[in-house]
N, C-alpha and C positions, 0 to 999 in steps of 0.2 A: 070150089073144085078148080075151075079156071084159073084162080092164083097157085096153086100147086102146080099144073101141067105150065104154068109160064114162068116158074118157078125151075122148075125141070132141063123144061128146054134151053132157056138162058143158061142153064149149069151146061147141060149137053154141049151146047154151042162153046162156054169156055174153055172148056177142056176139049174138045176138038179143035178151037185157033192155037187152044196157047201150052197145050197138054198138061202133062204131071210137071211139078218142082225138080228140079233135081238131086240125088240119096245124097244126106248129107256126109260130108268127112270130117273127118275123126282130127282132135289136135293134133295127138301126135304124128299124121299125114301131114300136115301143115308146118308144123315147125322143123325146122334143120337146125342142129346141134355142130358147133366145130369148138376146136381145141384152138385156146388162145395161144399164142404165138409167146416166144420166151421176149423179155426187156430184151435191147440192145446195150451193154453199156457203153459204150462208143458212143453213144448218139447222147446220152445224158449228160458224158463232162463237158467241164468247160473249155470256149475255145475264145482267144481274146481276138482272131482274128475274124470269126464269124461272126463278133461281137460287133466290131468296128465296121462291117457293112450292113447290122441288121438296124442300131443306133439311128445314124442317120436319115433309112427309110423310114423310120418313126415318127422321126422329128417331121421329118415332111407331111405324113398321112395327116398329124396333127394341125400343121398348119394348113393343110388345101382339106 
């Protein structure tokens, strides 16, 4: 019987420091949905001059 009421009270006691869990939420509370965004085609062609400055940072990252 003493392990039951110490049993008890230990319960008693946790829940009065640390109380209940709190109610869980739901996925779809959690996740947020957005609309991708359209390609650029501007940004995909080619440019020989954007070219000529990205080359050489290369070349260096490679060497250091």
């Amino acid at each position: 019987m003493e392990d039951r009421n110490a049993q008890d009270s230990g319960s008693a006691m946790r829940r009065a420091r640390f109380g209940a869990l709190p109610e869980r939420i739901a996925y779809e509370d959690m996740a947020e949905t957005k609309s991708a965004s359209p390609r650029d085609p501007a940004r995909d062609t080619y440019d020989p001059e954007g070219m000529r400055n990205l080359l050489p940072c290369l070349a260096w990252d490679l060497v250091l």
